[in-house]
N, C-alpha and C positions, 0 to 999 in steps of 0.2 A: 563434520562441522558445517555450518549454516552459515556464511558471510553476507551480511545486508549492506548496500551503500547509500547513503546518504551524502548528495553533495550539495546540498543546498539546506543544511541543519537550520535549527532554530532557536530560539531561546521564548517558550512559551510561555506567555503572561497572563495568567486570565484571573480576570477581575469581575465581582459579586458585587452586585446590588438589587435594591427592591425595583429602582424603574428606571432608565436611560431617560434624561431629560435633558434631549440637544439641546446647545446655545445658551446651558445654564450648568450650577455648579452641581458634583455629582459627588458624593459618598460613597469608596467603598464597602460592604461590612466583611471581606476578607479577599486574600488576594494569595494566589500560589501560584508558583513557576515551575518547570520541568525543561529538561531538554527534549526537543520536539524535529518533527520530520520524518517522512513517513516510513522511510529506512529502522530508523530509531525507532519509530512506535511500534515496528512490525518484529524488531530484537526483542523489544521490552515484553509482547506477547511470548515469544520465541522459551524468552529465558523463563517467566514465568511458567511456564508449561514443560519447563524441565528438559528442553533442546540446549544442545551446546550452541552458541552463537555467538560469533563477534562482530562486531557494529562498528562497518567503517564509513570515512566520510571527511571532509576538509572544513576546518573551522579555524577562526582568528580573530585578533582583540581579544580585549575585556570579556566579550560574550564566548568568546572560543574557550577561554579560564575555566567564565561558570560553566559551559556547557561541560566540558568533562570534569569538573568537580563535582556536578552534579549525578552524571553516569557513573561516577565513583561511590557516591553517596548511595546509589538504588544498586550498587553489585554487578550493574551490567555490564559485562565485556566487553570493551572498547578500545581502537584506533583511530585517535583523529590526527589529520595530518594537517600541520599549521600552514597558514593563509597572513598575507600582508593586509589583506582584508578583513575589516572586522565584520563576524558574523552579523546574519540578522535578529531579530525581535517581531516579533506576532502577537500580537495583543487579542483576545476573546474577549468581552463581554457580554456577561449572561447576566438577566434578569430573572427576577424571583420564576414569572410566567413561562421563565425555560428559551425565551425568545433570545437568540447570542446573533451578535454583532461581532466579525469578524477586520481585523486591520492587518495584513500580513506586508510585510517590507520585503524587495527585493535582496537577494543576496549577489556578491558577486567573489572573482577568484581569479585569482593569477594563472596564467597558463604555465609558471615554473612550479607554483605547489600542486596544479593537477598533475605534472607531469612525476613529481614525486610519488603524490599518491599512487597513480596510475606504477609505479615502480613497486611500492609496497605490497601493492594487491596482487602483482604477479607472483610476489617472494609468499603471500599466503593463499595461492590460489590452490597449489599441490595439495595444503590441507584440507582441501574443501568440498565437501559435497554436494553443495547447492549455491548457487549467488543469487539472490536477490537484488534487482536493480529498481528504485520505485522513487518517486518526486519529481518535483521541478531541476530542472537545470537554471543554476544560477550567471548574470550575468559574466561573459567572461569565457566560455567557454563557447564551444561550436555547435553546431546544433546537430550534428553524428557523433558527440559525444558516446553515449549509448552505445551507438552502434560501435566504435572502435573497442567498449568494454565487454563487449559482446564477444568480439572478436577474439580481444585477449583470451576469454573465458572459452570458449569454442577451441585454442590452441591447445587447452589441459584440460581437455572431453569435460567440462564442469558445467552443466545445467542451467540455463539462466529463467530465472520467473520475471518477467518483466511488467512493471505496474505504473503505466508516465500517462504523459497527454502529448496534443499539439506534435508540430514537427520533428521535436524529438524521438516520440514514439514511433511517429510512422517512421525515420529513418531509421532505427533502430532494425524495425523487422526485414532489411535484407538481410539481416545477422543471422534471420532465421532462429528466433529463441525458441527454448524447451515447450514455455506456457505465458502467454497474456491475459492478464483479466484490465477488459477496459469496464467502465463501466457505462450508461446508454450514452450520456453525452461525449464521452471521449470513441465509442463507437462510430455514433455521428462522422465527431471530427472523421476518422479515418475515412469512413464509408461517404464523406463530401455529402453529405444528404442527411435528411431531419430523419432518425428511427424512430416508430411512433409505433410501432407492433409487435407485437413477439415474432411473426414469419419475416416481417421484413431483419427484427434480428439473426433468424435461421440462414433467411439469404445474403447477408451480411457476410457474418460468421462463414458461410459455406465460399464464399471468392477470397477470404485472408487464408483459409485452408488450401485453397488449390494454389496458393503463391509459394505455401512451403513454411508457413508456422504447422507447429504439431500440436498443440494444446488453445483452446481456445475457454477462457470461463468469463461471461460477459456479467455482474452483479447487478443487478434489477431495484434494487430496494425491497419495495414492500411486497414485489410478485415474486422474489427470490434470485435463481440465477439462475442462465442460459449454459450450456457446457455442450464441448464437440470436439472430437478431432477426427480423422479421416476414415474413423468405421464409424464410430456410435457417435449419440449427441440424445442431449436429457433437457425436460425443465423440472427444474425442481422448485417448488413450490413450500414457502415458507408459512407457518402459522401466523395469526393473527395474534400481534403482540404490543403490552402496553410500554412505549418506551420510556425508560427509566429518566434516563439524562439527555442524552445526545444519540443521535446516529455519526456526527462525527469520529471518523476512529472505523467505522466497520468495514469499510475495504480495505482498512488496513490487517484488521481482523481474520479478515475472511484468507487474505495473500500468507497469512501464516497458519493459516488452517489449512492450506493446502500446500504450502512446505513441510507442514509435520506428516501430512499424507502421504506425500512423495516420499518421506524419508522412511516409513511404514511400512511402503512397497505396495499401497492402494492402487486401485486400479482408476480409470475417468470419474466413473460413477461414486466410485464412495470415496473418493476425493472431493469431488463436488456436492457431495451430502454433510462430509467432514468439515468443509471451512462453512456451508451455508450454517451446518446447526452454530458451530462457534462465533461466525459474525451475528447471530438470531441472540444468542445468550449474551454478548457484549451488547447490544442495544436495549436486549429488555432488563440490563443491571444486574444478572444472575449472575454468580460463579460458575469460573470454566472448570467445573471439578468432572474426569471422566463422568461421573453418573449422571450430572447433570445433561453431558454430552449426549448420552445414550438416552436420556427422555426426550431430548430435543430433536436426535434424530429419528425416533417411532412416529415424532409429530409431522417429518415432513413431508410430501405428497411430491411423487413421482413418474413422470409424463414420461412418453418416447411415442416416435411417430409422427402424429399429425398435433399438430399444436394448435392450440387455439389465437384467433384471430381478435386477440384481446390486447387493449389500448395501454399505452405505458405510462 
């Protein structure tokens, strides 16, 4: 089993109109909610793909209700452990032109309901075959959070894939997790320096390696992803694709294409072929039906070696 955490859930709201016109009154013409975070969205892949998965996380209030009435309502295996604080609300705005305005609210948590959950997850860690740790940290909490969950997870040999930003992350990796995918800008953050290249990625990539992560998959966007660990290292090179909706969602996409990988018994390389074709098919609106999988991975183009010295 697959355990994802989310401690900083959400209650997504996104709202349809023809045109956002600030400072003036605005018309939905449709309006749908989901429970949201990247934990969650990386389950919601997880299950649909026919993975056992349960999706834990602290929620509270009103929005903590809907959020697991909601996870009740879509089938997905769920733990939330309540919070004296009410979750938050994230509102989207997408226009006709595709162009989304984004409002995301901070969350926050009690240090007694993390210490709960923090109890729960050891009581299902035995069952587990992979943790996923991925979001923001909401207020309230330390910023070694991660890393203490690491820690737990490291006590019952359990794997962690870990997917954050900012101080959290970096603290995180004296845990030493399984696999990281940051993606360029959260690279940055770590590497204290602007990454503008794929070799400056390579050489990035190659000083978090000699610290003692084993996995590294850095997601690129439109040039695809970076992958290494302490023998090999790839770039893989995604097609050119028309996107459908959103790139919102595809590294989330991508962090559970490379948990189905893992749990498949793949190896660097076609794990990093496996989440790149599946974040490629979430963005261009296709279905993740294996076949589609297996067209999208013939399309994609793979480097080793010397990289090219191309702009990000």
């Amino acid at each position: 089993m697959i355990i994802t955490v989310t401690l900083n859930p959400a209650l997504d709201k996104m709202i349809y109109l023809k045109e956002l016109r600030c400072g003036r009154l605005n018309r939905s013409s449709r309006v749908t909610v989901r429970a949201g975070g990247k934990g969650i969205n990386v389950a919601r892949i997880l299950h649909g793909m026919g993975e056992k998965v349960l999706a834990m996380g602290i929620a509270g209030g009103y929005i903590g209700e809907r959020l697991e009435e909601l996870l009740r309502e879509e089938g997905l295996p769920a733990r939330l452990t309540g919070s004296r604080y009410i979750s938050r609300e994230n509102i989207k705005i997408i226009e006709e032109n595709k162009r989304e305005t984004e409002i995301n609210q901070e969350g926050k948590v009690d240090p007694e309901s993390f210490q709960n959950f923090k109890e729960e997850l050891e009581e299902r860690l035995p069952e587990a075959s992979l943790l996923i740790l991925s979001g923001s940290l909401p207020q309230g909490l330390p910023v070694d959070t991660y890393r203490e969950l690491l820690s737990l997870a490291n006590g019952h040999d359990v794997p962690v894939i870990l997917d954050s930003s900012g101080p959290p992350f970096k603290y995180a990796l004296e845990s030493r997790p399984y696999l990281i995918k940051p993606n360029i800008n959260e690279l940055s953050e770590l590497a204290g320096e602007k990454v503008r290249f794929v070799p400056d990625v390579q050489r990035v990539v190659k000083r978090l390696l000699e610290v003692g992560i084993k996995n590294i998959v850095v997601s690129m966007g439109r040039k695809g992803a970076y992958l290494a660990n302490g023998e090999e290292s790839y770039l893989i090179i995604a097609p050119d694709i028309m996107i459908a909706d959103t790139t919102v969602g595809a590294g989330d996409t991508m962090v559970a294409g490379l948990a189905i990988a893992r749990q498949r018994g793949y190896g660097l390389l076609e794990m990093g072929k496996y989440a790149t074709a599946l974040a490629t098919l979430y963005v261009s609106g296709d279905k993740m039906t294996e076949e589609n999988i297996e067209k999208m991975l013939a399309r994609l183009e793979v480097m080793d070696g010397d990289f090219p010295y191309e702009k990000l």
